[in-house]
N, C-alpha and C positions, 0 to 999 in steps of 0.2 A: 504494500500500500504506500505511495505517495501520500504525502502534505504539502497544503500552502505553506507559506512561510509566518503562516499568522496561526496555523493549527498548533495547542498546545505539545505536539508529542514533535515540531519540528526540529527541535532544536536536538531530542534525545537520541535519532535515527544517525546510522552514519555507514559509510560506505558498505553493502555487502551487508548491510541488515535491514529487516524491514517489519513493518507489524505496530502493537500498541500495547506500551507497558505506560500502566498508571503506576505510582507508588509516593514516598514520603515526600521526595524532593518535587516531585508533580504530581499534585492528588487529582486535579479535575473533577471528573463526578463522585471522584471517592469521599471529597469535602460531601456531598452528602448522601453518603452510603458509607456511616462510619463504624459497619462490621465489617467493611474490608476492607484489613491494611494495602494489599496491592495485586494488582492482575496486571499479566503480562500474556503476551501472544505474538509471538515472533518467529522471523523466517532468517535465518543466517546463511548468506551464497558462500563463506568465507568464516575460516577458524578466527572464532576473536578469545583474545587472552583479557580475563576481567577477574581481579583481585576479588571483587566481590562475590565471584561467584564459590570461590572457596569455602569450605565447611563453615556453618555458619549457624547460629540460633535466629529463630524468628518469634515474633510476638503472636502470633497465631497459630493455626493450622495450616499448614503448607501443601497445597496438594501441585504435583505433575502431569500433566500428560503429552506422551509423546506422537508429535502425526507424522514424523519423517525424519532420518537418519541415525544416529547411535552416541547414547553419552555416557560416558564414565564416572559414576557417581560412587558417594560414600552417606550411609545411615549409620550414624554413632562409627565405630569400628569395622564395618560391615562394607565389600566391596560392590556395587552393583550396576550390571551393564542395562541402561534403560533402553529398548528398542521400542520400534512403529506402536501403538497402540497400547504401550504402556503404560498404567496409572502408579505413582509413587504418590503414598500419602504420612508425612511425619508429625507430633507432634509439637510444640511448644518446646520440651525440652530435649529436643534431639536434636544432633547434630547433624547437619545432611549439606549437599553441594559439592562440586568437582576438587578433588583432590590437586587436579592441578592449575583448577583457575582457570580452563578453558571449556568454552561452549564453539561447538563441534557444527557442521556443516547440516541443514534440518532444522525443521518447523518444533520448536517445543511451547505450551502453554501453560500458564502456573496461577495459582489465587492463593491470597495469604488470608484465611479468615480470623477476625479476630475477637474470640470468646470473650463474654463477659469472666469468667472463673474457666480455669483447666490446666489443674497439675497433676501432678502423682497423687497428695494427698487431694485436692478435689476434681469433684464432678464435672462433665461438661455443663456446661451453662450457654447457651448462645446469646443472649441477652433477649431485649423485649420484643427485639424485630421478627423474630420468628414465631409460627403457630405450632414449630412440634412441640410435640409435648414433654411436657420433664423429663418421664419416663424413659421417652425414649430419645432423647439429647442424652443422657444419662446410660445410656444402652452404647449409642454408638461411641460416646466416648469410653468404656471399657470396654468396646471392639478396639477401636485404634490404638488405649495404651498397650492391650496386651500383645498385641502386633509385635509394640517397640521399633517403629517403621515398618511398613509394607509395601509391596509392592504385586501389584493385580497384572499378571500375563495376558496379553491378549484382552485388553476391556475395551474396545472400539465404543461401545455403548456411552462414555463419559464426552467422546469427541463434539457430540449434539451440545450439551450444556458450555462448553467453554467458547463456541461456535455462536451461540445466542447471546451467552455473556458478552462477546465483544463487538457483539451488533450493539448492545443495548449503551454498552457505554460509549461506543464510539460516537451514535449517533444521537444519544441523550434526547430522546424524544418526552412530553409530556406524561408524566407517571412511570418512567424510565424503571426508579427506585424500585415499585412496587415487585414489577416483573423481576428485577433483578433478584429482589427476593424470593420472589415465586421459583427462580430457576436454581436458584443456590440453596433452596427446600429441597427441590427435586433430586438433584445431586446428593445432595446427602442420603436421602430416600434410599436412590440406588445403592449408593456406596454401604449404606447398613446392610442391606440384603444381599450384598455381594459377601462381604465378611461373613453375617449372620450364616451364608451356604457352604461357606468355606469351612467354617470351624465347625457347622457340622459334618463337613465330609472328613476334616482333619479328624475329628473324634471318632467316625464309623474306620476311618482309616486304622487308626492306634488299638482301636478294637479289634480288626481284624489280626492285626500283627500282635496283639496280647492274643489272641485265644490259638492262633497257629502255633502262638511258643508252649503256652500251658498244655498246649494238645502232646506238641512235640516231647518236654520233662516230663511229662507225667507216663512216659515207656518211653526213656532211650534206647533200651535195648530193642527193642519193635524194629523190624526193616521195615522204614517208611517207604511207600509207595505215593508215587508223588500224583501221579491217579485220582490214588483211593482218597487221597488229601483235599484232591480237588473239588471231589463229588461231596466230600463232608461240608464245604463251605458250596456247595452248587453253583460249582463252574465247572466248566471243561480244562483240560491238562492245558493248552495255552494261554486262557485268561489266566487262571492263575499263575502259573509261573511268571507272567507282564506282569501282576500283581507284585507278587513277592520281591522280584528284581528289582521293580522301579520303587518301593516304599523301604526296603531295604537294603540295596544296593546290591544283593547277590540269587542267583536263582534257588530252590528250595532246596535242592541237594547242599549246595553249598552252605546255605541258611543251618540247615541242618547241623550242617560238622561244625559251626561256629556254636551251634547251643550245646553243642555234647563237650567243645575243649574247653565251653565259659563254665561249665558245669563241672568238667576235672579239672579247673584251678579252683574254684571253688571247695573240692574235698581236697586236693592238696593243701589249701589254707585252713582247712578245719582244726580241731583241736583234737581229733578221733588219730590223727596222722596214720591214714589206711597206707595199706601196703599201696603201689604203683599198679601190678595185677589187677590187685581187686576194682582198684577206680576203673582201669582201662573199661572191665569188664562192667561195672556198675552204666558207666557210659556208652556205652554199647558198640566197643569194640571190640573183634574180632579177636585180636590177640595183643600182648604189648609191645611188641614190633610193629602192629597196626598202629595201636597209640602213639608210640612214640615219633614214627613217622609222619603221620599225620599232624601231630601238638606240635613240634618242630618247623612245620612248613608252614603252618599258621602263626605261629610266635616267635619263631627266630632263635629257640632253645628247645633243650630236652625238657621231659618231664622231669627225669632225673634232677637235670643241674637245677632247674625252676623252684623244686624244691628244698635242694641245698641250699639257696639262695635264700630262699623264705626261712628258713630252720637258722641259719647261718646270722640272720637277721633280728630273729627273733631272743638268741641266745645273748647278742650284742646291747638288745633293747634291756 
């Protein structure tokens, strides 16, 4: 987007960037829309290096979204590559912004809300402008602390609200304010329901990977059939195994032998201190040539030396 040279946003634009960022130093309609600190919506043809964009705290809620290209961000400690259709959403006391002070080539969008109350010890409050209700201001803000930054893959659906937002401010038509409120409801709207399905799918998730492991300890000696494992949880041998791999990084066989050697250090650290045999056997190994072979190529030691080490350890303490 072009400006006249009498448009408030001429003076902020500068070669190889383009778009409409309101904020402190230029508030424009934000002077009266004062639940938000600042929106922005820009198009960059050209890498720009900007000190400000470094890890940063903001007075608000900070949300992202990405329409085009790739950026290299940081939440609190946390590395994270933002691509097309990305939503990053952080709170108030989190640290977020390019590690290296540069904003990358691509269209990104952002709005800094600014809660009446929202910290660790309190509640979201959005103040008086808004019709949600306590409840559920109070709802979505314990979706987003416990996030502790997030980031939503694939949310194309957020692209609409930042899209109206920057109509509405750019062209500040009469009753501007109201709509803008209406649409930064909306938003929030979605963004509850997106988290609210995610932590339930996160929780049917953790479920599923608890009762596959209780299934698996409760007869390690059992030769699991990864099958018969399937049909217990009613899937076919492919979904599940996609399952198991992608929530736990390894397919079920492997999963397996990870719960049988967590399970013989476990009685290696007991206070029973069983023979080596017997755990192998307890564990549902073959023999303790099989054990040893196997706790070695997963841990990088014997069972042997693993628990000289512990005994060795123990006697020093």
């Amino acid at each position: 987007m072009e400006y006249s040279k009498d448009h408030p946003l001429a003076e902020k634009t500068k070669s190889g960037e383009s778009g409409t960022w309101w904020h402190e130093g230029n508030k424009g309609p934000l002077v009266r829309i004062p639940f938000i600190n600042q929106f922005g919506s820009m198009k960059f043809s050209k890498v720009r290096m900007d000190e400000n964009m470094r890890p940063h705290l903001n007075d608000g809620i900070e949300i992202h979204f990405i329409e085009s290209g790739k950026y290299d961000w940081v939440i609190e400690d946390r590395s994270i590559e933002l691509l097309p259709d990305d939503l990053s959403v952080t709170a108030p006391w989190l640290w977020n912004g390019s590690p290296a002070g540069k904003m990358d080539m691509g269209q990104i969008n952002w709005i800094i809300i600014n809660p009446e109350d929202f910290s660790p010890s309190k509640p979201l409050n959005l103040g008086k402008w808004t019709k949600l209700s306590p409840g559920f201001q109070q709802e979505l803000g314990k979706l987003i602390a416990d996030e502790d930054g997030l980031v939503l893959k694939k949310a194309k659906t957020f692209k609409k609200y930042f899209t109206e937002l920057k109509k509405e401010l750019d062209e500040q038509e009469e009753g501007f304010e109201i709509i803008v409120a209406n649409i930064l409801e909306n938003l929030l709207i979605d963004l509850y329901r997106h988290l609210s399905n995610r932590k339930q799918k996160i929780g049917e998730e953790d479920h599923f990977i608890d009762t596959l492991t209780q299934m698996i300890l409760g007869d390690l000696t059992k030769k699991w059939i990864v099958e018969d494992i399937a049909v217990s949880f009613g899937m076919g041998k492919t979904k599940f195994t996609d399952e198991v791999k992608r929530l736990t990084g390894y397919p079920p066989n492997s999963f397996i032998i990870n719960l049988k050697v967590d399970k013989a250090k476990e009685l290696i650290l007991g206070e029973n201190e069983m023979e080596l045999t017997d755990i192998a056997f307890t564990c549902g190994f073959s023999s303790l040539q099989h054990f040893t072979s196997t706790f070695s190529q997963r841990t990088g030691i014997t069972p042997g030396k693993y628990q000289s080490q512990i005994r060795k350890k123990g006697k020093e303490a």
